[in-house]
C-alpha positions in Angstrom: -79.4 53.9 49.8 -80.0 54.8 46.0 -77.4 57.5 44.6 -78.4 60.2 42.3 -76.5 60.8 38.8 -73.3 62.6 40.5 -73.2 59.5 42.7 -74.2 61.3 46.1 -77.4 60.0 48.0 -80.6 61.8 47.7 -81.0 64.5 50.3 -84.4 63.4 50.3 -85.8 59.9 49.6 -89.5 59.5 48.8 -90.8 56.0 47.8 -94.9 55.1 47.6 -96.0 58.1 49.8 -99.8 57.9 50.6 -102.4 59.8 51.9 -106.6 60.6 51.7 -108.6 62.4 53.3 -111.9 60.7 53.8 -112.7 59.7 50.4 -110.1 62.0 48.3 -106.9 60.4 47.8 -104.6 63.4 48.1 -101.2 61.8 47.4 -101.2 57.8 45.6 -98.1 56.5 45.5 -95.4 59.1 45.0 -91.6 58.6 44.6 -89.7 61.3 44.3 -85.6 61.9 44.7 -84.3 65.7 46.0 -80.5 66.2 45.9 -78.4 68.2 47.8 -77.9 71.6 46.2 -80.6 71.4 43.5 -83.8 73.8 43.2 -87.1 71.8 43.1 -90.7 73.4 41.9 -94.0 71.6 42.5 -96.6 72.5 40.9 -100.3 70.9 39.7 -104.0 72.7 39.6 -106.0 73.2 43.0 -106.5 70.1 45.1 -103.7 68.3 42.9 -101.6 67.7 46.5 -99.0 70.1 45.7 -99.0 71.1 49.6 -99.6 67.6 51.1 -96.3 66.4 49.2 -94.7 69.8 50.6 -95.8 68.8 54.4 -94.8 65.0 54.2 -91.8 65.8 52.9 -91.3 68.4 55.3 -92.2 65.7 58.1 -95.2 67.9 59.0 -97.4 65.8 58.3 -97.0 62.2 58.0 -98.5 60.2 55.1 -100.6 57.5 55.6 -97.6 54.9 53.7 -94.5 54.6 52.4 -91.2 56.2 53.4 -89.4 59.1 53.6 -85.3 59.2 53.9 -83.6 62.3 55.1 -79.6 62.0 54.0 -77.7 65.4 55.5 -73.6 65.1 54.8 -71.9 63.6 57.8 -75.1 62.5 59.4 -76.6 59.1 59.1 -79.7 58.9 56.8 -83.1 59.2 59.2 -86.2 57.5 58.5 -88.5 60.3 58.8 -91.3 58.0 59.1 -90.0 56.3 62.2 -89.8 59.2 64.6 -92.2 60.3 67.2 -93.4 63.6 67.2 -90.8 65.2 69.7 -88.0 63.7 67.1 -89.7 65.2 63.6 -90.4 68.5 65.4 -86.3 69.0 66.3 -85.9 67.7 62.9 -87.7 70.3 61.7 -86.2 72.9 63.8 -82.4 71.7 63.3 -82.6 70.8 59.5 -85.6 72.5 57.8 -86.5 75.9 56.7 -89.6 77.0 56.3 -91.1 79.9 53.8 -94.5 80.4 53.4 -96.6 83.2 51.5 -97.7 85.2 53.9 -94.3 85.1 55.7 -96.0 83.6 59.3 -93.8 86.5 61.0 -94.3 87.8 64.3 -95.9 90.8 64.5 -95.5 92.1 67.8 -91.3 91.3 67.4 -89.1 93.2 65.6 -87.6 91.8 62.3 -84.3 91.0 63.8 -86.8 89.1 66.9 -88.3 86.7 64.3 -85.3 85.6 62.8 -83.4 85.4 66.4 -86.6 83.6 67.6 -85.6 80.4 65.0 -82.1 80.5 66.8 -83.0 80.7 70.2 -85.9 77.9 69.9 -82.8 75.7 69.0 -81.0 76.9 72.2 -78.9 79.5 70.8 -78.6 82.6 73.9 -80.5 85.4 73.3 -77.6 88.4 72.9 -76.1 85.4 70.2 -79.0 85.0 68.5 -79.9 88.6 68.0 -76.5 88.9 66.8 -76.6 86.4 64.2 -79.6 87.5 63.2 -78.9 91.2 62.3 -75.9 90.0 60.2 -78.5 88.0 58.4 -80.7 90.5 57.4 -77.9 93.0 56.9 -77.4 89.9 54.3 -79.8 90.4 53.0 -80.4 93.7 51.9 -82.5 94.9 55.2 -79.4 96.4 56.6 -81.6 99.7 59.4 -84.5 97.5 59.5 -83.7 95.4 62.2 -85.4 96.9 64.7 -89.1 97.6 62.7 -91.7 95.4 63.6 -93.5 93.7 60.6 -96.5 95.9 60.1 -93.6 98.3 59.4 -92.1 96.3 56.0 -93.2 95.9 52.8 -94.3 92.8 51.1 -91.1 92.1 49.7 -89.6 92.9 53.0 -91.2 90.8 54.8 -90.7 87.8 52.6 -86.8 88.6 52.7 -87.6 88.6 56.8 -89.1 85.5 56.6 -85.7 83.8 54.2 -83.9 84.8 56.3 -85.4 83.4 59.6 -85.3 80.0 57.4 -81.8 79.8 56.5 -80.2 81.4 59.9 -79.8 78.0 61.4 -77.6 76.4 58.8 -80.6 74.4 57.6 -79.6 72.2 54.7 -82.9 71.7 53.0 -85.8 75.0 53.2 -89.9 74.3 52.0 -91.4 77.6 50.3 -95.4 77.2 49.2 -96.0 80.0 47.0 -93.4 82.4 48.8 -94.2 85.4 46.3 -98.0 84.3 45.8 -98.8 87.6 47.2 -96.3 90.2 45.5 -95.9 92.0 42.2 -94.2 90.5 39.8 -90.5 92.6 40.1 -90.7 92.4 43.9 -91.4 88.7 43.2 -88.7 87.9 41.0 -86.2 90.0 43.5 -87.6 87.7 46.4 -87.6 84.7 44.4 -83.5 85.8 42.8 -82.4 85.4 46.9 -84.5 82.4 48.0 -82.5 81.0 45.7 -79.4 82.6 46.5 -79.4 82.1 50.2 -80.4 78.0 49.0 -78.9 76.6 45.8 -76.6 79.3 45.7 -74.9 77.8 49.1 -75.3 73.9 48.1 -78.8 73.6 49.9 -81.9 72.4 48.3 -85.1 74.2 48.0 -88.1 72.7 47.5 -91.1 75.6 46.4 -94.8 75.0 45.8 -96.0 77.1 43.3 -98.8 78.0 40.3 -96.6 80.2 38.7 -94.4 79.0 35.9 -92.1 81.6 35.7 -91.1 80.8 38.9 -90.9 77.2 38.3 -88.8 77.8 35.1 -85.9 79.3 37.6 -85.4 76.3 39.3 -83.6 73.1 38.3 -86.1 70.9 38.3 -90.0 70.8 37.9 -92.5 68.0 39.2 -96.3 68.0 38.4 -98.9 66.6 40.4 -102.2 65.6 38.9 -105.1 63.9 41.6 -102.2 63.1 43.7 -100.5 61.4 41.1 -96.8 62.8 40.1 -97.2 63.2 36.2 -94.0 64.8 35.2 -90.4 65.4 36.6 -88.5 67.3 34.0 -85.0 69.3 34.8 -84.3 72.5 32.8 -83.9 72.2 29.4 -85.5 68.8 29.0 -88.7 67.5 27.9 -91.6 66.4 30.6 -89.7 62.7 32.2 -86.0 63.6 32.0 -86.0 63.5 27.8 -83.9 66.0 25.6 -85.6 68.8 23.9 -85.2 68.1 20.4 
């Protein structure tokens, strides 16, 4: 397996990833490397398969070629590509976490409910998973708000509700597409400050889809997409490729 720059292997291994829709080629022959413990932004205009990449490498949806290697520490590397839907959908469960803009919460459970509910899918007992999942958002600043149900939380709220639902299973590697899309811009920055907290922060990767560049310029690296092509991989503080600012 190819090794990154600090001579570990790519959490995540994209090479040639493919896939149209009808007629309109949504991603053409992507490659793309993720390491362990890095921050990674994708952005691009509308219809530019920002979300696409997102879901194939999330093993949501699978491209139509090319492959996709998952390399967690003291596990041997997975061909996502080569696993049946029962094995991608534990994969998810076990490995990924998942934040999306509108949160995808539960509204009829309690906030301490949706983040037991990612626990006890995985097998985790109830009275456990309840447990595990108040100290999470006690974590997280949502310490008396365990037991409101989500039309009781603010935006911001509900976004820490939803971080925390994604990163209570230990999961190594977390997928956000435009997780503060739909806040202000301070309750944004303080949900954006512990995404990446609760990620990078503890050695995991994150992985965010998002138009807004102030967003992408906290994160260690940013990729644009342009008609499904990948344009531009630049980390921070270089040029647009890898190159030094000069």
């Amino acid at each position: 397996m190819l090794e990154n720059s600090i001579g570990h292997p790519p959490v995540l291994l994209a090479q040639n990833l493919c896939r149209s829709f009808g007629s309109t080629t949504a991603l053409n022959r992507v490659n793309l490397e993720i390491s362990l413990g890095e921050s990674l932004a994708i952005m691009g205009p509308s219809g530019s398969g920002k979300s696409t990449l997102l879901h194939a490498l999330a093993g949501i949806e699978l491209p139509d070629s090319g492959s996709l290697m998952l390399n967690l520490p003291g596990q041997q590397p997975v061909d996502i590509q080569e696993l049946g839907d029962k094995a991608r959908t534990k994969l998810r469960r076990q490995s990924f976490g998942f934040v999306f803009q509108s949160g995808l919460l539960i509204p009829e459970l309690t906030a301490e409910e949706n983040v037991a509910m990612a626990l006890m899918i995985n097998g985790t007992p109830r009275a456990a998973a309840i447990a595990q999942a108040g100290q999470a958002l006690v974590a997280l600043g949502l310490a008396g708000m365990e037991q409101r149900r989500i039309g009781q939380l603010s935006g911001g709220q509900m976004q820490r509700v939803a971080i925390a639902r994604a990163q209570v299973t230990g999961a190594m590697v977390v997928f956000a597409d435009e997780p503060t899309g739909a806040l202000d811009s301070a309750t944004g920055t303080e949900v954006l400050e512990t995404l990446l907290e609760c990620t990078v922060g503890q050695g995991k990767s994150l992985v965010i889809v998002t138009h807004d560049p102030s967003v992408a310029a906290q994160c260690d690296r940013v990729v644009k997409l342009h008609d499904g092509q990948l344009i531009s991989d630049s980390r921070r503080g270089t040029s647009a490729m890898g190159g030094d600012v000069r």
